[in-house]
Every structure is written in C-alpha cells, then in structure tokens.
C-alpha positions, 0 to 999 in steps of 0.5 A, spaced: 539 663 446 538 657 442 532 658 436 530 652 432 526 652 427 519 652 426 514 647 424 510 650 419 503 649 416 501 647 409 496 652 408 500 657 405 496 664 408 497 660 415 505 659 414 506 666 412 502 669 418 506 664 422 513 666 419 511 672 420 509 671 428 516 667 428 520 673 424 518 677 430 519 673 436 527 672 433 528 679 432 524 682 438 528 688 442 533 688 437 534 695 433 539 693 430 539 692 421 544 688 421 543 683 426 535 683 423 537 682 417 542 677 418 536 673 422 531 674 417 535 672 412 537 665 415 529 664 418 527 665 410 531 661 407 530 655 412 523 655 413 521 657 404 522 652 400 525 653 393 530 659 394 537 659 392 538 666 394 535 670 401 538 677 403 538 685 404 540 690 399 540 696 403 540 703 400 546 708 401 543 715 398 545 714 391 545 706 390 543 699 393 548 695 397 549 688 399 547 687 406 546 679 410 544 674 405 543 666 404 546 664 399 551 664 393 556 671 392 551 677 390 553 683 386 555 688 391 552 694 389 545 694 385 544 702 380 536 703 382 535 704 374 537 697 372 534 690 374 529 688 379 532 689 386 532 697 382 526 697 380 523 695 387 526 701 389 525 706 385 517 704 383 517 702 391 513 697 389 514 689 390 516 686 383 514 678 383 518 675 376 516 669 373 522 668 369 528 673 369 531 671 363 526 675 360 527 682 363 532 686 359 536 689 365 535 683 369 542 683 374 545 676 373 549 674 380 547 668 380 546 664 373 542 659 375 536 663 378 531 663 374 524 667 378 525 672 383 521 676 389 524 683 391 520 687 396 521 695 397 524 697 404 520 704 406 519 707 413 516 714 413 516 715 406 524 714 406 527 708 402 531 703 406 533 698 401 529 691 398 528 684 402 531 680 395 529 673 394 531 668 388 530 661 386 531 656 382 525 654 380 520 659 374 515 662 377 517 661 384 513 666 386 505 667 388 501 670 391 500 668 398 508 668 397 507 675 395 503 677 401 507 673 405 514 675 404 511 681 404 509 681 411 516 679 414 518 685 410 514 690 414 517 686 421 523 687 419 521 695 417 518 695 424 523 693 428 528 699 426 525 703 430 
C-alpha cells in the first residue's frame, strides 16, 4: 500500500475534519493499537505544524508507558500523579498548557518543549492511555486544535474495537 500525505485546508475546524477522515481512511480495518499508533503518530506530526514530539503513552494498570512516537527519545514511563500526561489520565480530561515550564510537576523529556496537548484515551469507561503531543512553540495549542486533536483521539479509540 502507498499512502502520501494529504493536502489540507486552511481553515482550521475543516483541516482537522479532514485529518480526522484521513486518520480514519489509513488505519480502517486494522485493530491492532501498535500499528494504529505508530500511523497516527506519523499522520500528526507531518500533517500539524509546530510539534516536536507526536505519540502514545498507553496504560499498564499501574502507570503510562511509552508507546509509537514522532520525535525525540521520551520518558519511558509516566506515574498518573505527576506532569500533564498524568493529569490527563487521572482527570480523564484533555490538558492544553500554554507553557509547561510553569507546571510544578511538569516531566521535561524533551528541554526545548515549551506547550503541550494531552488527550485522555477511554473506552467504556476503561482508561487506555494519553495521545501527547508537544511543541516548541508557547501556546501551541487552540481551541480548534483542542477539538481537532481530539477527534483523532477518538478514531484511534474506535478503531480498537
């Protein structure tokens, strides 16, 4: 199978229901978390300007555990009462931080991250793990991205199963 990337809009609620149709399109068929995560991990990161870091911390029952990524080395595993992907977990709810540095437990894996987007995984109430995604830049993060990021966050729930 060949796969090239997509071309995009510019409006941004349009290009993430695009993203979300081409997240959907790569993995359809394929239940497999691995593989799944592996491709949505590389579909983000080529297709979502300003991230440094794109990938899957899944959850081992106890704490989160570094799965596929885009980018540099990460922290292997994450304790769900420290730093934003452990929020994420515990609260079940999206955290969108403007500036990490000015988060007391934030986990540095990467120096030069300064925003980050970290969406809880949950099926039937069950929690898998976090979609993390950092970037360079202060206050990365929107809305629309928010909602968007989100979105492929539930293609890649919907597809294990």
């Amino acid at each position: 199978m060949s796969f090239s990337l997509p071309e995009l809009s510019e409006s941004p609620a349009e290009r993430y229901a695009q993203l979300a149709e081409h997240a959907r399109a790569l993995i359809d068929g394929e239940p497999d978390r691995v593989a799944n995560a592996a491709n949505l991990s590389a579909l983000v990161k080529a297709t979502v300007p300003d991230l440094n870091w794109v990938g899957f911390y899944f959850f081992d029952g106890a704490e989160l555990v570094v799965g596929p990524f885009q980018g540099l080395p990460a922290c292997i595993r994450i304790p769900l009462d420290r730093g934003v992907c452990g929020a994420a977990a515990r609260t079940r709810e999206t955290q969108r931080v403007a500036d990490v540095h000015a988060v007391a437990d934030h986990i540095a894996c990467d120096g030069a991250t300064r925003s980050e987007l970290v969406v809880p995984l949950e099926r039937d109430g069950e929690l898998i793990g976090v979609f993390d995604l950092d970037s360079e830049r202060p206050a990365r993060f929107s809305d629309d991205d928010q909602r968007g990021l989100e979105a492929v966050a539930a293609v890649f729930v919907a597809s294990l199963r």
